[in-house]
N, CA, C and O atoms as CSV, one atom per row, in Angstrom:
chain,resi,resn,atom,element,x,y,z
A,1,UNK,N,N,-210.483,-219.880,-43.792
A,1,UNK,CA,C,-209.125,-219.703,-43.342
A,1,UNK,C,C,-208.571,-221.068,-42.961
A,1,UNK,O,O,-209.200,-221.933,-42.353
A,2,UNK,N,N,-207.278,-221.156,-43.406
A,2,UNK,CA,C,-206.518,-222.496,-43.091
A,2,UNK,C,C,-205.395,-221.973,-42.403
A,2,UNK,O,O,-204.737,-220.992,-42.747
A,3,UNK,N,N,-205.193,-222.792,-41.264
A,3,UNK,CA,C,-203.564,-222.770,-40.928
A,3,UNK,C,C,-202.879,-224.001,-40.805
A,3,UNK,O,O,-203.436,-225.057,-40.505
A,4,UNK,N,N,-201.579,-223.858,-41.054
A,4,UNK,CA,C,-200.739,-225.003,-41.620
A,4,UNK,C,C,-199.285,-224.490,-41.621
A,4,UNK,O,O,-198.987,-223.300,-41.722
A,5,UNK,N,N,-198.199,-225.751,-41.469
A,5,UNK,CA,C,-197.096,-225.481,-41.195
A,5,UNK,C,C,-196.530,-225.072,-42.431
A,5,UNK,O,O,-196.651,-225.592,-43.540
A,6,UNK,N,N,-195.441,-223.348,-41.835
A,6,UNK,CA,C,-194.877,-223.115,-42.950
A,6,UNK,C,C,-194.158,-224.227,-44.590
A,6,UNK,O,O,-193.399,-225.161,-44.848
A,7,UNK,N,N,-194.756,-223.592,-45.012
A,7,UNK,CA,C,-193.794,-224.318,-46.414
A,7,UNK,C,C,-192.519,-223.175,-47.035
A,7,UNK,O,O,-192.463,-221.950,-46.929
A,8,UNK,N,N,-191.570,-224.153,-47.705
A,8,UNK,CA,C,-190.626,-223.110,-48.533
A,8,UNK,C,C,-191.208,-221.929,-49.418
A,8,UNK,O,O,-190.715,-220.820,-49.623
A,9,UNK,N,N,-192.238,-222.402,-49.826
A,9,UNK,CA,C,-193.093,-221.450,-51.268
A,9,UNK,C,C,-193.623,-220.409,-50.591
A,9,UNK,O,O,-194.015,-219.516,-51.343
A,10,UNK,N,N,-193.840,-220.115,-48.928
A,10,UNK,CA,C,-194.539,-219.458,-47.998
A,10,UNK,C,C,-193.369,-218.579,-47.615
A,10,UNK,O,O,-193.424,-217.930,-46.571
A,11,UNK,N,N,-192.224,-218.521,-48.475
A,11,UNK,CA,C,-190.964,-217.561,-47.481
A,11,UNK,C,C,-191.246,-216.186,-48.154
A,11,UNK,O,O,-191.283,-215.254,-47.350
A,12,UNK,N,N,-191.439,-215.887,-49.366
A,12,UNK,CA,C,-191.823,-214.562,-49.621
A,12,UNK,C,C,-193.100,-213.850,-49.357
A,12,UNK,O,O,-193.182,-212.632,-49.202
A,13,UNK,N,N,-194.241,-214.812,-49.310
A,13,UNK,CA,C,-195.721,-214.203,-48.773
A,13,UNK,C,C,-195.294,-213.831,-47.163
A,13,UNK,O,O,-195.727,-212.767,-46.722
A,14,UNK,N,N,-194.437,-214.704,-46.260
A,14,UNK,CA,C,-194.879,-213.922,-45.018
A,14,UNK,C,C,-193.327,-213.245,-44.645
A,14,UNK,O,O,-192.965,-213.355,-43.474
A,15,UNK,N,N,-192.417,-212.553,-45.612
A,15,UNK,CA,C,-191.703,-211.530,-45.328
A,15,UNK,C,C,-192.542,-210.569,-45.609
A,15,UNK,O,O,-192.825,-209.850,-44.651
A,16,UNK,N,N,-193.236,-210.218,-47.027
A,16,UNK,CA,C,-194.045,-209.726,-47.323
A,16,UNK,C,C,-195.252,-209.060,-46.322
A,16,UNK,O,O,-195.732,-207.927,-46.316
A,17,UNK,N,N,-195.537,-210.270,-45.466
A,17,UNK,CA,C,-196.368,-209.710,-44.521
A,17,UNK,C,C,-195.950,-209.136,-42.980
A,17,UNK,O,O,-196.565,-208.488,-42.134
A,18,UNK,N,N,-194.544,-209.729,-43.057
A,18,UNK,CA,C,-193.924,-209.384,-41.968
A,18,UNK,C,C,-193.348,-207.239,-41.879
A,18,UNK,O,O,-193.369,-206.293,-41.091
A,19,UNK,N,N,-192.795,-207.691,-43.732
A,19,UNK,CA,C,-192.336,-206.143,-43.786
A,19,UNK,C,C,-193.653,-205.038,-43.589
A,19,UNK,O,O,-193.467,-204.057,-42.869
A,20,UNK,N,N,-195.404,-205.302,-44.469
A,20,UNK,CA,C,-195.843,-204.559,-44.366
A,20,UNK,C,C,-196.788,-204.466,-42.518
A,20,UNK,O,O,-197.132,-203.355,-42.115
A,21,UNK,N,N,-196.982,-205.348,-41.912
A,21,UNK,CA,C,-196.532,-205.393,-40.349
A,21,UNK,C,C,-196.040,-204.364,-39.795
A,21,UNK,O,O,-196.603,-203.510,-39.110
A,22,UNK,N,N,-194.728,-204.481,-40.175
A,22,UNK,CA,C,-193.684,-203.541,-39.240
A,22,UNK,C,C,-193.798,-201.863,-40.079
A,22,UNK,O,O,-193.901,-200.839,-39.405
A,23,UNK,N,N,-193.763,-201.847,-41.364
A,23,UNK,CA,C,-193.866,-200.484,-42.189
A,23,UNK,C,C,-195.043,-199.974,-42.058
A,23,UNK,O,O,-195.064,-198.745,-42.110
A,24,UNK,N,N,-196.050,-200.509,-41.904
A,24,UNK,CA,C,-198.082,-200.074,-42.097
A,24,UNK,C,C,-198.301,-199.852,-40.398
A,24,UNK,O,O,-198.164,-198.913,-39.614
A,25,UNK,N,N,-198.742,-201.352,-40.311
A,25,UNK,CA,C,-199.719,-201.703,-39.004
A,25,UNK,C,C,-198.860,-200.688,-38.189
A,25,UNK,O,O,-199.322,-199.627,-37.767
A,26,UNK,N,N,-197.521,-201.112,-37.992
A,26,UNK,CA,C,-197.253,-200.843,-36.621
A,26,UNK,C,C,-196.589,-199.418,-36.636
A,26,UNK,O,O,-195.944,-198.952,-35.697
A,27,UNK,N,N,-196.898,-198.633,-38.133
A,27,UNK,CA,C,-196.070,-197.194,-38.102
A,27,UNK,C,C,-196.494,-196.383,-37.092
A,27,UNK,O,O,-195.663,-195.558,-36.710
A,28,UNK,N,N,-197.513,-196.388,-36.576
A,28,UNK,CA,C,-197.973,-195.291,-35.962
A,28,UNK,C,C,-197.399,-195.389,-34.476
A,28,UNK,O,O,-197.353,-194.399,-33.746
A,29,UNK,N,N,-197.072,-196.340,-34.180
A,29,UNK,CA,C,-196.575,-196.540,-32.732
A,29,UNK,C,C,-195.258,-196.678,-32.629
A,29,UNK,O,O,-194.725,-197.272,-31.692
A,30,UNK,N,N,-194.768,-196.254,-33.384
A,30,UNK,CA,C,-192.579,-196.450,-33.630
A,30,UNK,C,C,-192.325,-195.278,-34.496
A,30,UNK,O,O,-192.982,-194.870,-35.453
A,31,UNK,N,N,-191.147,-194.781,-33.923
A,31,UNK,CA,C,-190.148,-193.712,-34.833
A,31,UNK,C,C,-189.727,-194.419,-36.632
A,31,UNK,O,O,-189.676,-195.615,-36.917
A,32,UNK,N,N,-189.502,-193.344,-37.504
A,32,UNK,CA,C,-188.805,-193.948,-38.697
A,32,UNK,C,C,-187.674,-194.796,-38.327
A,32,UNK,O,O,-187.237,-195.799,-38.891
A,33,UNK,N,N,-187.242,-194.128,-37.147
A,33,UNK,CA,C,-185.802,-194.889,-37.365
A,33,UNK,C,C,-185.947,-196.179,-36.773
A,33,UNK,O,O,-185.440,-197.247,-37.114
A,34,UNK,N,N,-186.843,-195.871,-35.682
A,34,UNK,CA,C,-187.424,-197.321,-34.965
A,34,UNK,C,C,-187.724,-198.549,-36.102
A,34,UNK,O,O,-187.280,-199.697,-36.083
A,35,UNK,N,N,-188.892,-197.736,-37.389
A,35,UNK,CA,C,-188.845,-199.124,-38.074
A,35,UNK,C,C,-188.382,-199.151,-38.860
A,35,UNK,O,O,-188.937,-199.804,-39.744
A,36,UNK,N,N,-187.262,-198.614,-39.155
A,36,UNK,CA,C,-186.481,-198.655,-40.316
A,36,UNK,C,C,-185.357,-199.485,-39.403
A,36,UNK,O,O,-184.438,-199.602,-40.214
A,37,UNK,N,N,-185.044,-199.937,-38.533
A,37,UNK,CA,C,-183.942,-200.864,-37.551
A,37,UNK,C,C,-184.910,-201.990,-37.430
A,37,UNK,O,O,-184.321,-203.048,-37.651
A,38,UNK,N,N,-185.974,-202.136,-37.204
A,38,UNK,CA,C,-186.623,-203.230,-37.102
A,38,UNK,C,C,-187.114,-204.112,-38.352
A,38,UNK,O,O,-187.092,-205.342,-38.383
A,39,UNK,N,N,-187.510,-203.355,-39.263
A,39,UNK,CA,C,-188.079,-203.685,-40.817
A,39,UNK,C,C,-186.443,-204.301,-41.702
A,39,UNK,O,O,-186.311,-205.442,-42.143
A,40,UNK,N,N,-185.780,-203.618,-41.745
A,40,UNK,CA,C,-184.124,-203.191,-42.271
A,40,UNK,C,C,-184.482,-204.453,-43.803
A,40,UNK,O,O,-184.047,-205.605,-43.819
A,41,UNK,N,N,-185.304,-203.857,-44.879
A,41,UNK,CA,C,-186.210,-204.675,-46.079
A,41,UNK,C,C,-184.533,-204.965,-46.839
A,41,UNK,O,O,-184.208,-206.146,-46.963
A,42,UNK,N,N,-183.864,-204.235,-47.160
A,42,UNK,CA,C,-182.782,-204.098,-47.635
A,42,UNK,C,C,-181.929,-205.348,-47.270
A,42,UNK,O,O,-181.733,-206.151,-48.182
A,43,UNK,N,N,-181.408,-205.603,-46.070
A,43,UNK,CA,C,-180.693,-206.867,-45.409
A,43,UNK,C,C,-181.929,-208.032,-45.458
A,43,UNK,O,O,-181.550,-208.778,-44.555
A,44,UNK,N,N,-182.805,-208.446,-45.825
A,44,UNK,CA,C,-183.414,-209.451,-45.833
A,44,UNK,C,C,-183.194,-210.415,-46.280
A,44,UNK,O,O,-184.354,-210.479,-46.686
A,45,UNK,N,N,-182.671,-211.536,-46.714
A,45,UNK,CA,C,-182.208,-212.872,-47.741
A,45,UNK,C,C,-183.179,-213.452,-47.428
A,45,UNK,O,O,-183.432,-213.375,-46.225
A,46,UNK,N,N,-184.134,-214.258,-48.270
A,46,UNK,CA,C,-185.134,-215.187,-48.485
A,46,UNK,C,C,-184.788,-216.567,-48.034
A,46,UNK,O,O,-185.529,-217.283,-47.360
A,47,UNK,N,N,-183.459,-216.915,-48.516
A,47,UNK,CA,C,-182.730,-218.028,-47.934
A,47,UNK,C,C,-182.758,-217.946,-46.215
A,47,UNK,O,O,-183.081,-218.944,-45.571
A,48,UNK,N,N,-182.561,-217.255,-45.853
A,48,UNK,CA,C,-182.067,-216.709,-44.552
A,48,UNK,C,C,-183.517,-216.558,-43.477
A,48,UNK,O,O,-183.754,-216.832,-42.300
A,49,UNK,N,N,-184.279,-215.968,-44.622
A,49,UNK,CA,C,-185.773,-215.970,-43.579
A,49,UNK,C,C,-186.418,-217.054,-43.576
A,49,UNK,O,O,-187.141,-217.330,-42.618
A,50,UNK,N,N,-186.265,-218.021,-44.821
A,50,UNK,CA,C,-186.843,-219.491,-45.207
A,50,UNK,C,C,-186.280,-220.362,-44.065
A,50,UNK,O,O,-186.984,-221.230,-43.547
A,51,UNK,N,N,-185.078,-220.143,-43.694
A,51,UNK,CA,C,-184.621,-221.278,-42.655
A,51,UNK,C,C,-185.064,-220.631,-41.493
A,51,UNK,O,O,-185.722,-221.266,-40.669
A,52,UNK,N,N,-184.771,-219.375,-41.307
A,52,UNK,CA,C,-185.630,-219.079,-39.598
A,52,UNK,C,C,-186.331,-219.700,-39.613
A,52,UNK,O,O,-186.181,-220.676,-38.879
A,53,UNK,N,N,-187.675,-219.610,-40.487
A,53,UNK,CA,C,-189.009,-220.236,-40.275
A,53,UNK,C,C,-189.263,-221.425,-39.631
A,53,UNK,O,O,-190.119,-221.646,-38.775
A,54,UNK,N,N,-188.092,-222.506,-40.322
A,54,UNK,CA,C,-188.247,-224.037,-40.295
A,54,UNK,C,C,-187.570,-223.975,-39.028
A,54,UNK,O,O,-187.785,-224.985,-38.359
A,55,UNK,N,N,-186.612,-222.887,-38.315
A,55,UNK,CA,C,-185.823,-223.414,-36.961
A,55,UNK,C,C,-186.895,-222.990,-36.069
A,55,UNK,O,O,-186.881,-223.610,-35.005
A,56,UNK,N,N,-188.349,-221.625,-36.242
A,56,UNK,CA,C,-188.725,-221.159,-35.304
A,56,UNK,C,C,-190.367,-221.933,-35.316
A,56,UNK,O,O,-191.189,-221.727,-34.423
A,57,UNK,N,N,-190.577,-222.700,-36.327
A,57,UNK,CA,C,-191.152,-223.866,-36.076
A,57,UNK,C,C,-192.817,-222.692,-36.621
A,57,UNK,O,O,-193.849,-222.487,-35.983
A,58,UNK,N,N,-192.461,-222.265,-37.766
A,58,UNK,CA,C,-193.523,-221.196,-38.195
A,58,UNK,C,C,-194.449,-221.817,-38.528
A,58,UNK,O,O,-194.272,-223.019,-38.725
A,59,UNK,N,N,-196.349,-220.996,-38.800
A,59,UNK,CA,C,-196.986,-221.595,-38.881
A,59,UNK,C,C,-198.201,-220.146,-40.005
A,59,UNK,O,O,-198.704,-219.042,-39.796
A,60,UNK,N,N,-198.115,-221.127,-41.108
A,60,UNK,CA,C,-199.580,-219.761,-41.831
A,60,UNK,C,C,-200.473,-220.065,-41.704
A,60,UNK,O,O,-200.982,-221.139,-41.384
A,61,UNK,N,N,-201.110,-218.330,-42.151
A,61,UNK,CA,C,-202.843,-218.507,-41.784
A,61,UNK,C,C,-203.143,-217.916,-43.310
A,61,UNK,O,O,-202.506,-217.008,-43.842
A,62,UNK,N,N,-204.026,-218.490,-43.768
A,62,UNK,CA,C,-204.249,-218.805,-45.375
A,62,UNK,C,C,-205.457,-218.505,-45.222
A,62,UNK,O,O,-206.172,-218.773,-44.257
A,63,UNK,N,N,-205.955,-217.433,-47.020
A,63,UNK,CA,C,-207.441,-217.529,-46.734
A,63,UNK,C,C,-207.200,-217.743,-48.143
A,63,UNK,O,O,-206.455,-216.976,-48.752
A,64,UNK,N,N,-207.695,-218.599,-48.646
A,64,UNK,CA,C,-207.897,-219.286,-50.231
A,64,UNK,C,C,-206.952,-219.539,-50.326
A,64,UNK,O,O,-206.730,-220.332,-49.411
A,65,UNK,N,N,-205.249,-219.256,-51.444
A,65,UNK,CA,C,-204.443,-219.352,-51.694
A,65,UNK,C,C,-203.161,-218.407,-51.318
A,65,UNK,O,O,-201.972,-218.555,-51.602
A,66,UNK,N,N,-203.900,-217.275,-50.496
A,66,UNK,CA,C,-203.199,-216.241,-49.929
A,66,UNK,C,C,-202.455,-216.411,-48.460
A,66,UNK,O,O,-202.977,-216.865,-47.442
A,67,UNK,N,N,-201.435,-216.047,-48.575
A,67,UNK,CA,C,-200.616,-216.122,-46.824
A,67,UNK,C,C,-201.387,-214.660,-46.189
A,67,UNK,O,O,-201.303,-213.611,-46.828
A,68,UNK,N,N,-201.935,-214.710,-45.224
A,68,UNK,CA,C,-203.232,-213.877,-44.778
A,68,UNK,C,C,-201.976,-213.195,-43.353
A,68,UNK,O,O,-201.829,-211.985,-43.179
A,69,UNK,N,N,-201.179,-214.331,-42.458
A,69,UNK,CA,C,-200.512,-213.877,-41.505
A,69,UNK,C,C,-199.407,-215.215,-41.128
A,69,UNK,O,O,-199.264,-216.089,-41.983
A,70,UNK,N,N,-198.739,-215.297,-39.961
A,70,UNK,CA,C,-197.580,-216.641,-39.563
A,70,UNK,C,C,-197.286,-216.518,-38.041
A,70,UNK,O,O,-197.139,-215.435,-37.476
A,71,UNK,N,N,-197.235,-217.365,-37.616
A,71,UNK,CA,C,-196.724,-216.968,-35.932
A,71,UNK,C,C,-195.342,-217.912,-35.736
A,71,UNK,O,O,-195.121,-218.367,-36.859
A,72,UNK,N,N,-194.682,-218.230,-35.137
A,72,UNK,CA,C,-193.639,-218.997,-34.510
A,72,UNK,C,C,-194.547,-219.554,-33.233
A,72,UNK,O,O,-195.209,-218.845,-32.475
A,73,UNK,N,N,-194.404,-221.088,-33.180
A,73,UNK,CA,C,-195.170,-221.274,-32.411
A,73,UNK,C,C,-193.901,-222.452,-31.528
A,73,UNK,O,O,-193.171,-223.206,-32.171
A,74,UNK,N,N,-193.890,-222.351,-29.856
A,74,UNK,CA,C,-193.032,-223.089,-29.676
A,74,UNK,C,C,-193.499,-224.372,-29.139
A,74,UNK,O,O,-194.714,-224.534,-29.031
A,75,UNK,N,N,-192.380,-225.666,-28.652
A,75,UNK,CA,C,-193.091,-226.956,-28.517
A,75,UNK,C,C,-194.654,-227.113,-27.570
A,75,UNK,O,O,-195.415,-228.079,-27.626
A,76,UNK,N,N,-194.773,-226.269,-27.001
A,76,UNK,CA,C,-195.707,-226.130,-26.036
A,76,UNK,C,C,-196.742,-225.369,-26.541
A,76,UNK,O,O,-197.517,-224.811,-25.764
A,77,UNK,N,N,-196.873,-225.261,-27.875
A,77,UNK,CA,C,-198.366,-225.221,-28.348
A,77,UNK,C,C,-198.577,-223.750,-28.364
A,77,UNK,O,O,-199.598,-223.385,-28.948
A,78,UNK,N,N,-197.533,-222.478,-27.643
A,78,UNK,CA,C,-198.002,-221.180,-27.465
A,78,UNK,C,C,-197.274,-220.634,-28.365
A,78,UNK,O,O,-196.435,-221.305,-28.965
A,79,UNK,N,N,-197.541,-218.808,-28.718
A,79,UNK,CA,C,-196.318,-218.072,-29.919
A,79,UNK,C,C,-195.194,-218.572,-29.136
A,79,UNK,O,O,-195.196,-218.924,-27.957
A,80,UNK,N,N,-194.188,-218.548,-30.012
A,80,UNK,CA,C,-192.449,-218.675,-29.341
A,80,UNK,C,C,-192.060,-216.726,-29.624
A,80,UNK,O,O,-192.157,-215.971,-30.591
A,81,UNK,N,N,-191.788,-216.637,-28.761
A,81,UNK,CA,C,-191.431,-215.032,-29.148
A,81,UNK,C,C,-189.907,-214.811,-28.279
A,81,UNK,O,O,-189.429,-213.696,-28.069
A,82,UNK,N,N,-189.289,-216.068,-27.848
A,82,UNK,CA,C,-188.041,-216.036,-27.158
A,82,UNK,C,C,-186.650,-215.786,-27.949
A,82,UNK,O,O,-185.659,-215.396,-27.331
A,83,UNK,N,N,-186.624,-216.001,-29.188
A,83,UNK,CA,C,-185.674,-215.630,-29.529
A,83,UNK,C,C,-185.593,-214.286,-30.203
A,83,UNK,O,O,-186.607,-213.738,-30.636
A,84,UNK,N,N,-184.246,-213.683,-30.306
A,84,UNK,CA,C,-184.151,-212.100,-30.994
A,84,UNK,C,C,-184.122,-212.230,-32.354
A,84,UNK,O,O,-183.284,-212.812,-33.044
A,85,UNK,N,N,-185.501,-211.404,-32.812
A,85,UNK,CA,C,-185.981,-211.267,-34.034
A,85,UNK,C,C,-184.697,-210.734,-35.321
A,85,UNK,O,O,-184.789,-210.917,-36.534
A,86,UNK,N,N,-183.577,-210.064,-34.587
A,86,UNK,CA,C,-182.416,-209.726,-35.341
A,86,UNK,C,C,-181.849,-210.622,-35.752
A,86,UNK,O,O,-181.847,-210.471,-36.974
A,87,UNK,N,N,-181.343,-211.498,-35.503
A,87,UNK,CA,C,-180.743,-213.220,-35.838
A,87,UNK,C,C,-181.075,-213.586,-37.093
A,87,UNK,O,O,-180.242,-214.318,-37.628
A,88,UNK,N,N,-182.250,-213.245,-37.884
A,88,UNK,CA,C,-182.367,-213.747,-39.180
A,88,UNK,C,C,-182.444,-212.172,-39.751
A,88,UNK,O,O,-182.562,-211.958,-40.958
């Protein structure tokens, strides 16, 4: 496993992992409608999630050539989880 700062080529592997996240992992603990407002796959722009990344200072976790997972990590070395995930 490698981790390393997001790249542009990394914007569809970790929506990808972000959508199945919120649709899989976390179905069992949220309403449809819950993740269907949180997931919302439809409103997504690649452009749009590519620059979050670079403003929220993202970071992948790679196992061979695969985006495995990503965190937002803020200047202080911990997740950044301060801003509202709706914004992008």
């Amino acid at each position: 496993m490698e981790i390393r700062p997001h790249a542009e080529a990394d914007a569809q592997a970790t929506l990808s992992v972000f959508l199945a996240a919120v649709t899989e992992t976390a179905s069992a603990h949220y309403s449809a409608e819950q993740i269907a407002a949180w997931a919302r796959p439809d409103e997504r722009d690649i452009n749009q999630w590519n620059s979050a990344r670079k403003l929220l200072n993202t970071f992948v976790a790679t196992i061979g050539d695969e985006v495995a997972g990503f965190s937002d990590v803020g200047d202080d070395g911990y997740i950044e989880t301060t801003l509202p995930l709706w914004n992008w």
